[in-house]
N, CA, C and O of each residue as an XYZ file, in Angstrom:
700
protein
N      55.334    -28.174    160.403
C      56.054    -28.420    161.634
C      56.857    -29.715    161.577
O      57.983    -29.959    162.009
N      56.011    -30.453    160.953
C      56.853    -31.567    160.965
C      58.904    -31.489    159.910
O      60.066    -31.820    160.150
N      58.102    -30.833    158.790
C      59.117    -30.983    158.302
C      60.957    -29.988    159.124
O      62.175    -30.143    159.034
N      59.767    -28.846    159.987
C      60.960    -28.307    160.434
C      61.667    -29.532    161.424
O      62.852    -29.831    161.273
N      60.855    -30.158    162.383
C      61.259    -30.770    163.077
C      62.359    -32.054    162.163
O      63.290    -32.403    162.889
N      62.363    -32.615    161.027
C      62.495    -33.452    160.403
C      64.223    -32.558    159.920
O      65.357    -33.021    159.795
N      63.850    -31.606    159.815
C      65.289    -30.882    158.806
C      66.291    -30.054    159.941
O      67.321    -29.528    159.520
N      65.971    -29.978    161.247
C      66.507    -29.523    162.323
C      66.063    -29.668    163.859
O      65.023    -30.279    164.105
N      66.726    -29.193    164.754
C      66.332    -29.576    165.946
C      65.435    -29.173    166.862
O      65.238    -29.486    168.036
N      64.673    -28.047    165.743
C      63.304    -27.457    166.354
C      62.362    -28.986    167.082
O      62.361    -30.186    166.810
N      61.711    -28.201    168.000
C      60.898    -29.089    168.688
C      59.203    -28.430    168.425
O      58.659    -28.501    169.527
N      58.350    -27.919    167.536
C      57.545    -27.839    167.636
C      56.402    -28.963    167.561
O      56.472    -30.105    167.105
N      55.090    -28.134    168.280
C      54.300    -29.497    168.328
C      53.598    -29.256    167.000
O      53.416    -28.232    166.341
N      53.097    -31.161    166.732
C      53.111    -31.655    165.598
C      51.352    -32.449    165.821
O      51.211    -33.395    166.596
N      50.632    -32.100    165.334
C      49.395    -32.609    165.248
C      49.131    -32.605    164.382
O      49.548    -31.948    163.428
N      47.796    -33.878    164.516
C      47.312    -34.116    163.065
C      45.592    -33.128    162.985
O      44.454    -33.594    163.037
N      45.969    -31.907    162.867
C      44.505    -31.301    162.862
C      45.044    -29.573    162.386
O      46.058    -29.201    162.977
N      44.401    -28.527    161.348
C      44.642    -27.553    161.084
C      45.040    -26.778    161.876
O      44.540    -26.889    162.995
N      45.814    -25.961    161.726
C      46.535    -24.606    162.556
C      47.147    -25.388    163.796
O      46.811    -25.009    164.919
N      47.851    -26.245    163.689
C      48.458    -26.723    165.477
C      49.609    -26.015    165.371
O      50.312    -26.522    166.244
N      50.252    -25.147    164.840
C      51.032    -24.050    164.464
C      50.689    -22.550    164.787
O      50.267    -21.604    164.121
N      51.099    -22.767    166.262
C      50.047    -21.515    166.120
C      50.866    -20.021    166.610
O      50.382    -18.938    166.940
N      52.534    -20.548    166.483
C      53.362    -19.242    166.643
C      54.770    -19.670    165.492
O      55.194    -20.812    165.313
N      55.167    -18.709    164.989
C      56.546    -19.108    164.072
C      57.411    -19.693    165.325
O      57.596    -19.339    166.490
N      57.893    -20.887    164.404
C      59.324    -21.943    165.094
C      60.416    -21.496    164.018
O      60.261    -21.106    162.860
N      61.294    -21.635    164.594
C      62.698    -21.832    163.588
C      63.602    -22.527    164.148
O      63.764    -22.638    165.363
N      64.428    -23.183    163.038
C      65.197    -24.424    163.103
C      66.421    -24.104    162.376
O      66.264    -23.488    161.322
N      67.300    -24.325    162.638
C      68.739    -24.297    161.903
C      69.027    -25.633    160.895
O      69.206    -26.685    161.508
N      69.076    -25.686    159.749
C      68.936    -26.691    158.764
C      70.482    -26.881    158.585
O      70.645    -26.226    157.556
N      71.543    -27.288    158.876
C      73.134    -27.740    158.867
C      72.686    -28.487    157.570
O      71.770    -29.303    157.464
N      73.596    -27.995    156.540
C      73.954    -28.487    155.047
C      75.530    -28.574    155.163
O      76.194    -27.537    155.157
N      76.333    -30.258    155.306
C      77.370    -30.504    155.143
C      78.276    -29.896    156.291
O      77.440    -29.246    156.919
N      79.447    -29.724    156.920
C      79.886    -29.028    157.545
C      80.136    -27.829    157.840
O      80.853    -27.678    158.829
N      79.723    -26.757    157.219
C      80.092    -25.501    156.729
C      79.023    -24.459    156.077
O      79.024    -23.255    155.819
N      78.060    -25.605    155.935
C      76.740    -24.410    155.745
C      75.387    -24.620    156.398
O      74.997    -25.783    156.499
N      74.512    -23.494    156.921
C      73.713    -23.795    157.438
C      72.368    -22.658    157.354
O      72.624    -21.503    157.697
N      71.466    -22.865    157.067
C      70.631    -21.909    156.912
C      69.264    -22.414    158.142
O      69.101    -23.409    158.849
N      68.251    -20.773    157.843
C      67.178    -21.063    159.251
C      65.730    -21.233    158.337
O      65.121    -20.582    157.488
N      65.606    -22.324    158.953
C      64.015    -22.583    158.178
C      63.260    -21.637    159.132
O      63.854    -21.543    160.207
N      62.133    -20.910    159.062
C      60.961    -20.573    159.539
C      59.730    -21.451    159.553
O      59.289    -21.562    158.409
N      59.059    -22.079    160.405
C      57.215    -22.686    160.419
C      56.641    -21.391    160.661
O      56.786    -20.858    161.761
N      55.882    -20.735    159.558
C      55.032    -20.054    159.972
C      54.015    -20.866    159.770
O      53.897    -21.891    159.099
N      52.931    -19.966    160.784
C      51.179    -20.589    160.664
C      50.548    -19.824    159.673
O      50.699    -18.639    159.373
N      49.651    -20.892    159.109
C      48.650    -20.800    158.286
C      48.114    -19.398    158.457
O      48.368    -18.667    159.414
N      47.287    -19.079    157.348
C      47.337    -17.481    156.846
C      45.665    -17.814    156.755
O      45.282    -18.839    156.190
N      44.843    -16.984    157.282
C      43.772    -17.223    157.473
C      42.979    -15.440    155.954
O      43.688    -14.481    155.646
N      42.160    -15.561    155.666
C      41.660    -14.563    154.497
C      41.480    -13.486    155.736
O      41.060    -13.651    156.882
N      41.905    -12.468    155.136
C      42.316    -11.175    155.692
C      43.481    -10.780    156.755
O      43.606     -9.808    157.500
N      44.287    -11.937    156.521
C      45.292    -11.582    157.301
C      46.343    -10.474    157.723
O      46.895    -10.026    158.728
N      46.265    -10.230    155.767
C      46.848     -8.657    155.079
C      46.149     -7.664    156.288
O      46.735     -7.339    157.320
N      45.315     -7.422    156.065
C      44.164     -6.571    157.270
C      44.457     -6.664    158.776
O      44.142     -5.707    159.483
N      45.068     -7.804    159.345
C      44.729     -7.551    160.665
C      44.799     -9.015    161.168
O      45.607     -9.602    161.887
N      43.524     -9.442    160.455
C      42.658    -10.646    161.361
C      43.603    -11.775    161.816
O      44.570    -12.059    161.109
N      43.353    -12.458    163.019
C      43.864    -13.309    163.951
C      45.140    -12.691    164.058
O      45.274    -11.642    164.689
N      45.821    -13.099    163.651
C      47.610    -12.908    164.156
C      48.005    -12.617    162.738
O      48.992    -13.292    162.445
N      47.718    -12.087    162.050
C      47.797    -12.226    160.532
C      49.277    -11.137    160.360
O      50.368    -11.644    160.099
N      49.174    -10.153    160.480
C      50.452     -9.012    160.636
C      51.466     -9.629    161.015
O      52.454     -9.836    160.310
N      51.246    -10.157    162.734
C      52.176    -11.034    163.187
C      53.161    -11.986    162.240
O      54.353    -11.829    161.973
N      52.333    -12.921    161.871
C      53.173    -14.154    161.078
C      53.238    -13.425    159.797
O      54.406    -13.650    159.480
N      52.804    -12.789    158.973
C      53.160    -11.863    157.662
C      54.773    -10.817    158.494
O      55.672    -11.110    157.705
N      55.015    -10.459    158.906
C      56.418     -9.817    159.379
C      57.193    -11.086    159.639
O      58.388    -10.888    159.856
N      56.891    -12.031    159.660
C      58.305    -13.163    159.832
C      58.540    -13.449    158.454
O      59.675    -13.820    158.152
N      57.486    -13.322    157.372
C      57.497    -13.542    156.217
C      58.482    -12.759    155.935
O      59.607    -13.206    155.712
N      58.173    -11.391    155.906
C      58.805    -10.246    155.385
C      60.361    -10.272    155.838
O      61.220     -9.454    155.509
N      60.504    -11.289    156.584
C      62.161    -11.382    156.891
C      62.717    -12.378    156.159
O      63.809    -12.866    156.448
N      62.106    -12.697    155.302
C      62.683    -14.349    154.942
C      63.062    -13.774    153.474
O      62.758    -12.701    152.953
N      63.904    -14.964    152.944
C      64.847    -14.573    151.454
C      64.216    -15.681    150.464
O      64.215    -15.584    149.237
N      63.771    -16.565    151.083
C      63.495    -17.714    150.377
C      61.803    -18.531    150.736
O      61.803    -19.096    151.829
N      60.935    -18.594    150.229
C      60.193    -18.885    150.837
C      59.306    -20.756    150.430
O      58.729    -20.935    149.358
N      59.357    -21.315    150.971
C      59.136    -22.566    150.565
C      57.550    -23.196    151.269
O      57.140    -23.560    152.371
N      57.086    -23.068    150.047
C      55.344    -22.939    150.547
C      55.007    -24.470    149.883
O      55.242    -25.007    148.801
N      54.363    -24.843    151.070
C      53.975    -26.465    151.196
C      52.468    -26.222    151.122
O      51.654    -25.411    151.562
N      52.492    -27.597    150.155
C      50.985    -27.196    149.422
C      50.629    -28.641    150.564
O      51.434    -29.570    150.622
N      49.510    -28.638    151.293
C      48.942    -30.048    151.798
C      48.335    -30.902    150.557
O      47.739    -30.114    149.823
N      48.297    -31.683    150.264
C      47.297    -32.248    149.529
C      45.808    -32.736    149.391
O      45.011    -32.748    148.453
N      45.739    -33.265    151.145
C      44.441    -33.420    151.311
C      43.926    -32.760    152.309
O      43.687    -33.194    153.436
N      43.767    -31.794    151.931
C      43.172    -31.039    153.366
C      42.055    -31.068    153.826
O      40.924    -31.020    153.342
N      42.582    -31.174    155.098
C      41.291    -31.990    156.245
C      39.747    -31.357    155.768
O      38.785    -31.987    155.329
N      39.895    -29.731    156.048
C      38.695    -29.540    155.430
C      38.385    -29.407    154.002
O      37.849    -28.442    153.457
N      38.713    -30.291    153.567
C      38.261    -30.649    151.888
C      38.081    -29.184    150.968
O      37.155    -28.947    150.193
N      39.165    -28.347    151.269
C      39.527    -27.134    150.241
C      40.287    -27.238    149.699
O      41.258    -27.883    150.096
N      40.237    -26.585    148.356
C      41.009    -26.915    147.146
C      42.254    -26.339    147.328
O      42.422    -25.137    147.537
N      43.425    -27.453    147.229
C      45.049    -26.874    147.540
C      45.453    -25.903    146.189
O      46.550    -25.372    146.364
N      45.130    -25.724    145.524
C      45.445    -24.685    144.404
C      44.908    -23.590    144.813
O      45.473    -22.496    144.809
N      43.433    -23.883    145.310
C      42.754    -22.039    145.626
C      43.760    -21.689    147.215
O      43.915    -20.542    147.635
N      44.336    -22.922    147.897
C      44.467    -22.392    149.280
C      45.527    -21.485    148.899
O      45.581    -20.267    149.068
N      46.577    -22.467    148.219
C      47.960    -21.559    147.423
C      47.763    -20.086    147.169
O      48.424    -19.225    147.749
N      46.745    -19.810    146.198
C      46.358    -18.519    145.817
C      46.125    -17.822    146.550
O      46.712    -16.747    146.423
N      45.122    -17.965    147.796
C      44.501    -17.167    148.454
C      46.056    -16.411    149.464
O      46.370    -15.232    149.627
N      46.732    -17.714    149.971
C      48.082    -17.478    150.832
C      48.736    -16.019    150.418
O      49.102    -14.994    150.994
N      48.637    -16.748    148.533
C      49.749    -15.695    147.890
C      48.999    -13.818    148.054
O      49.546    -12.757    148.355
N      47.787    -14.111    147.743
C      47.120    -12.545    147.546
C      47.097    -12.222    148.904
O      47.284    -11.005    148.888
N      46.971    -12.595    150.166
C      47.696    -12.060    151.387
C      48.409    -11.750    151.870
O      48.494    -11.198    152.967
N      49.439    -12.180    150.796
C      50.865    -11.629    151.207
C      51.237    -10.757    150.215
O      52.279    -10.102    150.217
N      50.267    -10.746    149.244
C      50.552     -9.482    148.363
C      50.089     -7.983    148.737
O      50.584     -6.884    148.488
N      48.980     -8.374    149.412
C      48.091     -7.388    150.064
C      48.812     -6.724    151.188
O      48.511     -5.548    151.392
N      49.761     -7.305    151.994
C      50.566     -6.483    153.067
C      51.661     -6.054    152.553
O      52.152     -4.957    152.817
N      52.226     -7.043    151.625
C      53.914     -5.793    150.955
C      53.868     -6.836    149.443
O      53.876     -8.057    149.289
N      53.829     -5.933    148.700
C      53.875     -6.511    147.238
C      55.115     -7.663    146.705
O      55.348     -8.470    145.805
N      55.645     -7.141    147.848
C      57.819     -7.915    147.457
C      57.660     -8.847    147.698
O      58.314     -9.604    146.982
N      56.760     -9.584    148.790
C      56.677    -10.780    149.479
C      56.468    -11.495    148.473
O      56.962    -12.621    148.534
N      55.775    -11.172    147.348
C      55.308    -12.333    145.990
C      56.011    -12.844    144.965
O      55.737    -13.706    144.130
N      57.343    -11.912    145.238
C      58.466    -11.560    144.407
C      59.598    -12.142    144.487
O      60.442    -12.306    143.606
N      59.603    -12.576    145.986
C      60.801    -13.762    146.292
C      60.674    -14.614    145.842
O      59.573    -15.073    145.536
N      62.242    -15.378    145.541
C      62.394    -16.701    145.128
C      61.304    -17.747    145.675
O      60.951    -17.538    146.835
N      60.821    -18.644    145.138
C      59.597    -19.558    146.424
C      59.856    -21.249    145.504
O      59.908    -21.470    144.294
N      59.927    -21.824    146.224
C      59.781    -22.960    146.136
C      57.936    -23.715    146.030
O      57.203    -23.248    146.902
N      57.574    -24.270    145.525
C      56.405    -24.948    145.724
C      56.212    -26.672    145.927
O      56.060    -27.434    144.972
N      56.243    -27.007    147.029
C      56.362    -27.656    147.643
C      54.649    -28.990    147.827
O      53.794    -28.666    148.651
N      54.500    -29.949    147.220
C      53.290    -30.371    148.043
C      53.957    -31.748    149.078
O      54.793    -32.580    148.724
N      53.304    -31.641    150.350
C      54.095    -32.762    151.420
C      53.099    -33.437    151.171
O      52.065    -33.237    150.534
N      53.838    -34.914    152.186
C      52.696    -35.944    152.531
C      52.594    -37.018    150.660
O      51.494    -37.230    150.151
N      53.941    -37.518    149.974
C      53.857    -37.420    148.615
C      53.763    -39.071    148.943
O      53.581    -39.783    147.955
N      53.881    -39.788    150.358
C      53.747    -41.179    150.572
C      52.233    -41.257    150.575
O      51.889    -42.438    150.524
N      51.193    -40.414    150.616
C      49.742    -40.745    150.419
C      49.462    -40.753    148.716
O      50.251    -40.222    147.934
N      48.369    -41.355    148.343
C      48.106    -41.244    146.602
C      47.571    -40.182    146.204
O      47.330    -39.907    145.028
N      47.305    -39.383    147.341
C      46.280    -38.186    146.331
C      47.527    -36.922    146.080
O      47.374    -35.829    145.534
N      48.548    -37.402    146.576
C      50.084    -36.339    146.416
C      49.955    -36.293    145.080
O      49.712    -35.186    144.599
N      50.051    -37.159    144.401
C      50.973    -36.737    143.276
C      49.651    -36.457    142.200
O      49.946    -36.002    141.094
N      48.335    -36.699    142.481
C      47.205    -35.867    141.903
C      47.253    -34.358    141.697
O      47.163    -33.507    140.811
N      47.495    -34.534    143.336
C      47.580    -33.025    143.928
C      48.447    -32.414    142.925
O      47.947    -31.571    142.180
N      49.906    -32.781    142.781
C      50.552    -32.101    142.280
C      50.793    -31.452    140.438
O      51.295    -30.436    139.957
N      50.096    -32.741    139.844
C      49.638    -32.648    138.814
C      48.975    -31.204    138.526
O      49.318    -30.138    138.015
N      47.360    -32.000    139.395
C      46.600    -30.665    139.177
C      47.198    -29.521    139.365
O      47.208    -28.882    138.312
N      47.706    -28.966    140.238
C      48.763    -27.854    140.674
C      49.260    -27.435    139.799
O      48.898    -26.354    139.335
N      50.491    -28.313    139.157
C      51.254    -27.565    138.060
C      50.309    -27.181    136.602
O      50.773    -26.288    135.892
N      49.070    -27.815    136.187
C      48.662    -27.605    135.563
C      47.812    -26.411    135.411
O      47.562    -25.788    134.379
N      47.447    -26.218    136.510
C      46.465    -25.081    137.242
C      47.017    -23.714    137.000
O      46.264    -22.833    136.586
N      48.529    -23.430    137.276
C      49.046    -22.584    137.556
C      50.668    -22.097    136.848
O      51.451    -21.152    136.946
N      50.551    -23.535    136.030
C      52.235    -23.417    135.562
C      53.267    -23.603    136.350
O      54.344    -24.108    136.036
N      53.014    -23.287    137.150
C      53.962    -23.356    138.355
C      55.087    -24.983    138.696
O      54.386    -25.650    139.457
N      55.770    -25.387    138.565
C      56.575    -26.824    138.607
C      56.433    -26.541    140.351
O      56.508    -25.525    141.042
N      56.143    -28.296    140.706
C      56.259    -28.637    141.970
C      57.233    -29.941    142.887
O      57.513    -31.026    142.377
N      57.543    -29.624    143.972
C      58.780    -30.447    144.621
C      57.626    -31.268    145.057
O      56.466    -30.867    145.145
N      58.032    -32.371    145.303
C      57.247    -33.240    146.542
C      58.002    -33.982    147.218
O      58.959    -34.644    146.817
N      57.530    -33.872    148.398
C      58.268    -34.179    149.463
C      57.725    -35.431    150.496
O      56.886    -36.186    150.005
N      57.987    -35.585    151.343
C      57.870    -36.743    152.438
C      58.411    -36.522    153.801
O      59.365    -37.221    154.144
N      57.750    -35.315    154.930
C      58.608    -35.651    155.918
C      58.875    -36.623    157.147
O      59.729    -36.676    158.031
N      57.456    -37.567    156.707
C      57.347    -38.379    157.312
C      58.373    -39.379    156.799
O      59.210    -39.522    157.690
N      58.637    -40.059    155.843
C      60.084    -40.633    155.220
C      61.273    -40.395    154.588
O      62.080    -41.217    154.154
N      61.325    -38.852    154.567
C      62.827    -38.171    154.457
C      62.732    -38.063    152.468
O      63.567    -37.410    151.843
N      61.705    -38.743    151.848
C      61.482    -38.408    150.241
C      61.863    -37.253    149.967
O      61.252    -36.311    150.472
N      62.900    -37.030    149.152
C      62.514    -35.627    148.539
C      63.712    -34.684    149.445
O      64.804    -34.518    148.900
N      63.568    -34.321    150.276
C      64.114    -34.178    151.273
C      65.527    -33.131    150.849
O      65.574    -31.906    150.742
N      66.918    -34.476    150.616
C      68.283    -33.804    150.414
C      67.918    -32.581    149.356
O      68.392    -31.445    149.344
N      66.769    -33.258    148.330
C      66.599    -32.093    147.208
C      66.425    -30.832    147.452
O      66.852    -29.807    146.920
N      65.612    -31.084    148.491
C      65.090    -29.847    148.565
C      65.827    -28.829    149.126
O      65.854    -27.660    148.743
N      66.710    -29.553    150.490
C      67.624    -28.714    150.914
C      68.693    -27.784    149.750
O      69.028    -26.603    149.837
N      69.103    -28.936    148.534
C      70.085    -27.758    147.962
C      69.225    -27.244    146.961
O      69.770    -26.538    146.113
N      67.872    -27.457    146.853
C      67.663    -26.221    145.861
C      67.096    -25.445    146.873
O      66.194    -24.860    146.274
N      67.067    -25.105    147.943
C      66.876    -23.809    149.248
C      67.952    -23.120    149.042
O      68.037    -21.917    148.795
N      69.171    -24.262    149.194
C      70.702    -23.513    149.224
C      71.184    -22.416    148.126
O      71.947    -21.449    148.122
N      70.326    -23.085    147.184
C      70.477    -22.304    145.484
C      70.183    -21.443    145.280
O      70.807    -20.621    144.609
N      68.794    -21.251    145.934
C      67.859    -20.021    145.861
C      68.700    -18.953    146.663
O      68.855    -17.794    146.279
N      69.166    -19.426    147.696
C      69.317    -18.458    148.763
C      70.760    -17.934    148.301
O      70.787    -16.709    148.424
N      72.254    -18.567    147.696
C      73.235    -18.446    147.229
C      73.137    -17.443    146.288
O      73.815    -16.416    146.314
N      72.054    -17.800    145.202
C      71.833    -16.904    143.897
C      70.809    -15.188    144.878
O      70.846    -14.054    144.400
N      70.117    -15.522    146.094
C      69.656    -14.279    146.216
C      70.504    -13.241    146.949
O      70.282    -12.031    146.922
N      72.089    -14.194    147.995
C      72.904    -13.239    148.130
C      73.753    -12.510    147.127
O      74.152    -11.355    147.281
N      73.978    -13.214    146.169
C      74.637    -12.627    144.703
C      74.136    -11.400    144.417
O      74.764    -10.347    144.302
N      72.504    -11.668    144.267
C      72.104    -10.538    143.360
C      71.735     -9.309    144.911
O      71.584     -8.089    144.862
N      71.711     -9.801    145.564
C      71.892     -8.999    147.054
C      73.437     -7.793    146.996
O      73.333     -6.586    147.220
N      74.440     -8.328    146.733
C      75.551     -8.390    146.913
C      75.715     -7.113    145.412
O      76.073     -5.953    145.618
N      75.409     -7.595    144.138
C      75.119     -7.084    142.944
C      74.341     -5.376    143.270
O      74.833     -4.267    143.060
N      72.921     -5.761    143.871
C      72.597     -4.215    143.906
C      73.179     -3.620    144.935
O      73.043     -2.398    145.004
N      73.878     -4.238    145.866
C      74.443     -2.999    146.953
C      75.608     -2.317    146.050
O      75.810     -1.108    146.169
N      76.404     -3.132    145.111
C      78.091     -2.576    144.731
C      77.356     -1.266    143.727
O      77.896     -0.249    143.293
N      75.418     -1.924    143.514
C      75.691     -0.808    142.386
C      74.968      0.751    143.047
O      75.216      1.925    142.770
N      74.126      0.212    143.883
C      73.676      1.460    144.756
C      75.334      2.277    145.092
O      75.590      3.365    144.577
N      76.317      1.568    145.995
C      77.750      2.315    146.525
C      77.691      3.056    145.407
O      77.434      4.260    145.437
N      77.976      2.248    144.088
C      78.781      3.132    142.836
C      77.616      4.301    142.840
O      77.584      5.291    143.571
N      76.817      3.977    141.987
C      75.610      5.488    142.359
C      76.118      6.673    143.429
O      76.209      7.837    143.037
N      76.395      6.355    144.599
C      76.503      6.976    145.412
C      77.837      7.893    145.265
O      77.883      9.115    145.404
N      78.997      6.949    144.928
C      79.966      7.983    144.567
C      79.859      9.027    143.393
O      80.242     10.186    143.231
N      79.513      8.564    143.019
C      79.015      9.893    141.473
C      78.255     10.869    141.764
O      77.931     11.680    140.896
């Protein structure tokens, strides 16, 4: 939440305690004069969400609308669970309701990179999983411009190839 609030003029509330997110916000992120894309805050994904449980369907269909997905790893989480297993668990929930969701472009993100256990965090992370990680700051804007244009990148390169299978589905179609 914070960071939406930080990257646009969303107003969601911002606490310091798990799930204070407790409906998708979206924010319009203005890149330069002329471009602008919509961040989504979804809430935290609780195990079995795929299934049903809490609002889980709910915030998994805002997922399912998104092109780009930029998943913020916490570092120290309040209840002292491991940010690599939380990552995982996120991901197999969203594999479990539509397989594609795992398949989008994604950013990996750990915030909060002005505390010391950030860049632990992130270590362990990339090591864990292979996976390369952004770190960010939305409490001091760190990281930040980066991240915006590699969103822009992702999302540029996914209208291309967007753009790519429709000309080739048309052609199919005329034949």
């Amino acid at each position: 939440s914070t960071l939406l609030s930080r990257l646009s003029r969303a107003t969601p509330e911002i606490a310091d305690y798990p799930f204070t997110t407790k409906y998708p916000h979206l924010g319009a992120v203005r890149v330069g004069y002329q471009q602008q894309f919509v961040l989504a805050d979804i809430p935290g994904l609780i195990e079995g969400a795929h299934a049903g449980v809490g609002l889980g369907h709910e915030f998994l269909k805002h997922v399912q609308r998104t092109r780009v997905l930029v998943h913020l790893i916490e570092p120290n989480p309040a209840d002292q669970s491991d940010p690599t297993e939380n990552y995982r668990q996120i991901r197999e929930e969203m594999r479990l309701f539509d397989p594609s969701l795992v398949e989008r472009p994604e950013l990996v993100v750990v915030s909060k990179c002005e505390l010391p256990d950030a860049q632990v965090c992130a270590e362990l992370f990339t090591e864990e999983t292979g996976i390369p990680v952004r770190q960010i700051s939305s409490a001091t804007g760190a990281g930040l411009p980066d991240l915006i244009k590699d969103v822009m990148q992702l999302l540029e390169e996914e209208r291309a190839a967007a753009a790519a299978r429709e000309a080739v589905e048309n052609s199919e179609a005329l034949d």
